[in-house]
N, C-alpha and C positions, 0 to 999 in steps of 0.2 A: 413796330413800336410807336407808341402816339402819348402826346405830351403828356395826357391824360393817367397813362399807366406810370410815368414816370416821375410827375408829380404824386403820383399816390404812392408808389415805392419809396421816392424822397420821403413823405409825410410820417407812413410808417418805421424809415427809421430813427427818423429824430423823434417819435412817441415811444419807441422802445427804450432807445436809449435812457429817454425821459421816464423810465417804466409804467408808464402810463396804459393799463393794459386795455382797458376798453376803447379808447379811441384808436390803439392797433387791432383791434377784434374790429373796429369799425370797416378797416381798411377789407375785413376780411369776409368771404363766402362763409353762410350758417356753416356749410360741411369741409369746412379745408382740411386739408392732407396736408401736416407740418410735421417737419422733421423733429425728431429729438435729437439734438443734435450733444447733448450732454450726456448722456443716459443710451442715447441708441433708440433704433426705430423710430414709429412716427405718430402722432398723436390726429387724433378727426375731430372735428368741430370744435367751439367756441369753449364751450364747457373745459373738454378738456387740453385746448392750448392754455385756459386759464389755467388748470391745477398747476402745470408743466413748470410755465415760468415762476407760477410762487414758489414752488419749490426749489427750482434751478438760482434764482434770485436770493432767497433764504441763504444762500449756500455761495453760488461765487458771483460775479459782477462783471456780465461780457458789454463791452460797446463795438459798434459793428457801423462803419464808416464808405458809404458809400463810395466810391472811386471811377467807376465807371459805368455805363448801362450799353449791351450790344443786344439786337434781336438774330433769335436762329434761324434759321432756315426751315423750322417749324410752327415759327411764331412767337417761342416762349422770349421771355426777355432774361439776361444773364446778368446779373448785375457782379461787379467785383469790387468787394470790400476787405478792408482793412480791419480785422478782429482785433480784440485786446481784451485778454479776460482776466480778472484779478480775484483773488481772494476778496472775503470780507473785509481781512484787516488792511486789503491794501495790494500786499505782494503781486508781483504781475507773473501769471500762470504760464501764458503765452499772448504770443506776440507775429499774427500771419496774415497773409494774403487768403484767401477762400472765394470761392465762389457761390453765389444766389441764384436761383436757376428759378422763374416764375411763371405760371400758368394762370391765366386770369376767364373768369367766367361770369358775365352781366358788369361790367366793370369794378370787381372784386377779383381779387387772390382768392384765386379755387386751391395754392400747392405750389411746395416751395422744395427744392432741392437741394442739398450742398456737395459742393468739392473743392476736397482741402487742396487739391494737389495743383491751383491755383499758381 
């Protein structure tokens, strides 16, 4: 793990949160493999992680809080966050631990994994 990757993980969640989509598309490989993680399955490239969060955003409002960053014994970096996702109006949907599991390629997120069981 190098500060590099984990300043750019930091960056990208605080642009999500922010839903600031293209400066997280920044953070990201033209062909990332990103989970859907509302919907199921996994979305590839730019294009379409755009459609994904309009539509997911349209509809409820996750914020997603860093907590920790570990590297595996493969490379990838895990990071462990703090989910909270609410309705439009407000109501809070749920409320967990999860995990971010990250592959990076040219100093971009090539792919990103989750586990809720966190």
């Amino acid at each position: 793990m190098t500060s590099a990757d984990i300043a750019l993980l930091q960056r990208m969640y605080v642009e999500f949160n922010a839903r600031n989509i293209d400066a997280v598309l920044g953070t990201m490989h033209t062909d990332v493999n990103w989970p859907n993680g509302w919907e199921g399955g996994y979305v590839v490239g730019h294009a379409a992680v755009r459609d994904y969060w309009t539509r997911q955003w349209s509809e409820i409002d996750p914020t997603v809080t860093p907590e920790g960053f570990d590297t595996l014994s493969d490379g990838r970096i895990r990071v462990r966050v703090h989910q909270i996702v609410k309705d439009r109006a407000g109501k809070e949907l749920s409320d967990k631990i999860v995990n971010h599991t990250y592959t990076f390629d040219g100093g971009k997120i090539r792919s990103m994994t989750i586990d809720v069981s966190a």
